[in-house]
C-alpha positions in Angstrom: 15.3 18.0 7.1 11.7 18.2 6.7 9.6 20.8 5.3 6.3 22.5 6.3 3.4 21.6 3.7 2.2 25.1 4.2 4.6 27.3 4.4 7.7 25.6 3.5 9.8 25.8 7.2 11.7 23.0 8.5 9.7 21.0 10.9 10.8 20.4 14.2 10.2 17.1 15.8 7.4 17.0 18.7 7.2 14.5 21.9 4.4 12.5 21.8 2.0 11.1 24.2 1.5 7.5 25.2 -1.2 6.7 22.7 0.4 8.1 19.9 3.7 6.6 20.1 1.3 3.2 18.7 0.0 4.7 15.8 3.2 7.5 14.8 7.2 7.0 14.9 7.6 10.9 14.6 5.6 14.2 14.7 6.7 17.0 13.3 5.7 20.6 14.0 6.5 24.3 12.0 7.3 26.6 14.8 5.8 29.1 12.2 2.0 28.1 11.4 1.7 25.1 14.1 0.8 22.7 11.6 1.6 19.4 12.6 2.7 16.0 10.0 2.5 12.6 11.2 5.0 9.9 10.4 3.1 6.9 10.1 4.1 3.3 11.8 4.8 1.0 8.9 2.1 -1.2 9.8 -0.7 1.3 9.5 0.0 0.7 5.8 -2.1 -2.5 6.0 -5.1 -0.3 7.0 -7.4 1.5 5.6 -9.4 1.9 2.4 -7.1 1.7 -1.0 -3.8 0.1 -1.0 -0.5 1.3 -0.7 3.2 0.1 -0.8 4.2 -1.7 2.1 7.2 -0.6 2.4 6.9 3.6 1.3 3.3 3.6 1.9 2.5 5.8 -1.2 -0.3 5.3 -3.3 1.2 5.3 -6.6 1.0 1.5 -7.4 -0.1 0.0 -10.2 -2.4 -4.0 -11.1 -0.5 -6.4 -12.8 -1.9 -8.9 -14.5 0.9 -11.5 -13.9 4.2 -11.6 -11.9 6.9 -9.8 -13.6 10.3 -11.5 -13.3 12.7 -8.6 -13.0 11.5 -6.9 -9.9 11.5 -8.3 -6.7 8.9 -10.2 -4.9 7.7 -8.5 -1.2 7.8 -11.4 1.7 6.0 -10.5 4.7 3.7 -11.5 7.4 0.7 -9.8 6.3 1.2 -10.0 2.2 1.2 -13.6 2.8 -1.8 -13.7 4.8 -3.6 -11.7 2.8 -2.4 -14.0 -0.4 -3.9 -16.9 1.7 -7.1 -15.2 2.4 -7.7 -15.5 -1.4 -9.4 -12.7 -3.3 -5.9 -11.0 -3.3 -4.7 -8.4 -6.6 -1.2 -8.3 -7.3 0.6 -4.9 -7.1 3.8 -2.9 -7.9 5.2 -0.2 -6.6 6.6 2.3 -9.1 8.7 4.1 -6.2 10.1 1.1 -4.5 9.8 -1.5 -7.3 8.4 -4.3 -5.5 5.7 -6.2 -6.4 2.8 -7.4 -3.7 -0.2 -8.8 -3.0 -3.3 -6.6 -1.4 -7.2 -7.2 -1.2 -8.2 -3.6 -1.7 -8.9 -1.8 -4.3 -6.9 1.5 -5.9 -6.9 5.1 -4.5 -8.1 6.2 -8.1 -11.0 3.7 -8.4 -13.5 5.6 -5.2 -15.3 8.0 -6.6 -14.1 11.3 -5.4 -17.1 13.5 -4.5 -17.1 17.0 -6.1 -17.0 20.4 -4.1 -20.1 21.5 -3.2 -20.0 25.0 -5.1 -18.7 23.1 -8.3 -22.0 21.6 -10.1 -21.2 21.5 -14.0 -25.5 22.1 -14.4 -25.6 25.0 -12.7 -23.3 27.9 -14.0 -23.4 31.8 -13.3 -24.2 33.7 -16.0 -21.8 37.2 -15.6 -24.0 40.2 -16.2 -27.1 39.4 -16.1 -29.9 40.8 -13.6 -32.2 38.7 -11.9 -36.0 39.0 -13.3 -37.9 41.3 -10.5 
């Protein structure tokens, strides 16, 4: 069964409305804290910023350089469109172990912003008074 993010409950699964039966095959819901997780339409993998597995649609993947032999090779519609389209980065899947072709670049390569309250210039000092 699936578990709550937040508290750790099993989820229970939710009807959706019209729009989001496109976009979502399940939502899930904790009776507890009412948070709600989306289970994502394998196709909305293909969207988006950074690339992800086609098939698990995690972002733990990995450029290669060449082809490797050993794993397989992932045929679809849109891997061989985007192959076509040229500009396309090979990719592997350390989950699945499948090896793909995308056009977008890695989660870890956008720089992530830092907190707002978390400059490494400005510290506080513990203990000492402001001047008057």
């Amino acid at each position: 069964m699936v578990k709550c993010g937040q508290c750790g409950e099993e989820l229970r699964r939710v009807h959706r409305t019209f729009f989001e039966r496109f976009n979502y095959m399940a939502i899930y819901e904790c009776h507890i804290c009412k948070r709600r997780e989306f289970a994502p339409r394998p196709f909305r993998y293909h969207l988006g910023r950074a690339v992800r597995c086609p098939v698990c649609g995690t972002y733990g993947v990995v450029r290669l350089k060449e082809r490797d032999r050993i794993d397989r090779f992932y045929t679809g519609f849109l891997n061989s469109m985007k192959r076509l389209a040229g500009g396309s980065k090979l990719f592997h899947c350390r989950w699945c172990r499948i090896q793909f072709f995308d056009n977008r670049k890695l989660a870890s390569e956008f720089a992530t912003p830092s907190p707002p309250g978390n400059h490494p210039e400005i510290r506080p000092t513990a203990g000492v008074r402001p001047a008057k």
